[in-house]
N, C-alpha and C positions, 0 to 999 in steps of 0.2 A: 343548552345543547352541548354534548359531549360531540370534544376532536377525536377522531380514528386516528389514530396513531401509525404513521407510515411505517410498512412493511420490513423490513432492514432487509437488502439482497444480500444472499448467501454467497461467500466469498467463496472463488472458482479455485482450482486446485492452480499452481504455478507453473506457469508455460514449460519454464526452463527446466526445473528439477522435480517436477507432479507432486510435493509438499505441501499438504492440506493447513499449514500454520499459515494463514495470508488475512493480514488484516487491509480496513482499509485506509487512505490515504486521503488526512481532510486539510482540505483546500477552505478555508472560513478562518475568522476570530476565535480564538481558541476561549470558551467558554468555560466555566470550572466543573460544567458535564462532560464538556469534551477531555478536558484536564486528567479529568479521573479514568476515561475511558481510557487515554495515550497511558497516563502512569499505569492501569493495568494489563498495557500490553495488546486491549482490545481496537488497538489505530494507532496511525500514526499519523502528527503534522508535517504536513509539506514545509520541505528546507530549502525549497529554491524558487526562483518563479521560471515557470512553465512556458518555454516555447514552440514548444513542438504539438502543443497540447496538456492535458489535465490528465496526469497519473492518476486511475483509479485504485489501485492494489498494490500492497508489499506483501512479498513474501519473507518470512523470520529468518528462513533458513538457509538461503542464497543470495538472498539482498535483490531482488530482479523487482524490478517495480515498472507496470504498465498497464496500459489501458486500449483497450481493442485490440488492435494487430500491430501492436509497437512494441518495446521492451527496451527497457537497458540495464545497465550493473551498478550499484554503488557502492559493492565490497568488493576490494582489491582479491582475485584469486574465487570468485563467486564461479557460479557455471557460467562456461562458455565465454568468461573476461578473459579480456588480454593477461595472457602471462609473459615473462619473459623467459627464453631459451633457455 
């Protein structure tokens, strides 16, 4: 019996700056499938652990990474991060 191979959900454009470059954000053992997917840019591994919740999506281009109706920044000067005066 052949497995149907899960769908992969199309990654949504970026809340913060609507940049269609958004990969997603894997929460697992990083596997040397998953390895290959991160080194080409098609995901990223999670670098912290989550308490607010489980990051679904990075965006390339401003760094905004979130999942539902959350968001936050992890480049310094991204949209809508704190800058200084």
């Amino acid at each position: 019996m052949k497995r149907k191979k899960a769908a992969a959900k199309k990654p949504p454009l970026c809340p913060e700056c609507g940049a269609a470059d958004v990969v997603p954000v894997v929460h697992a053992p990083i596997t040397p499938s998953l390895q290959r997917s991160i080194d080409k840019g098609r995901a990223v591994g999670a670098d912290r652990e989550e308490w607010e919740g489980m990051t679904e999506w990075r965006c390339q281009k401003c760094g905004c990474d979130w999942s539902g109706h959350w968001r936050r920044f992890k480049m310094p000067g991204g949209v809508n991060a704190t800058r200084p005066d």
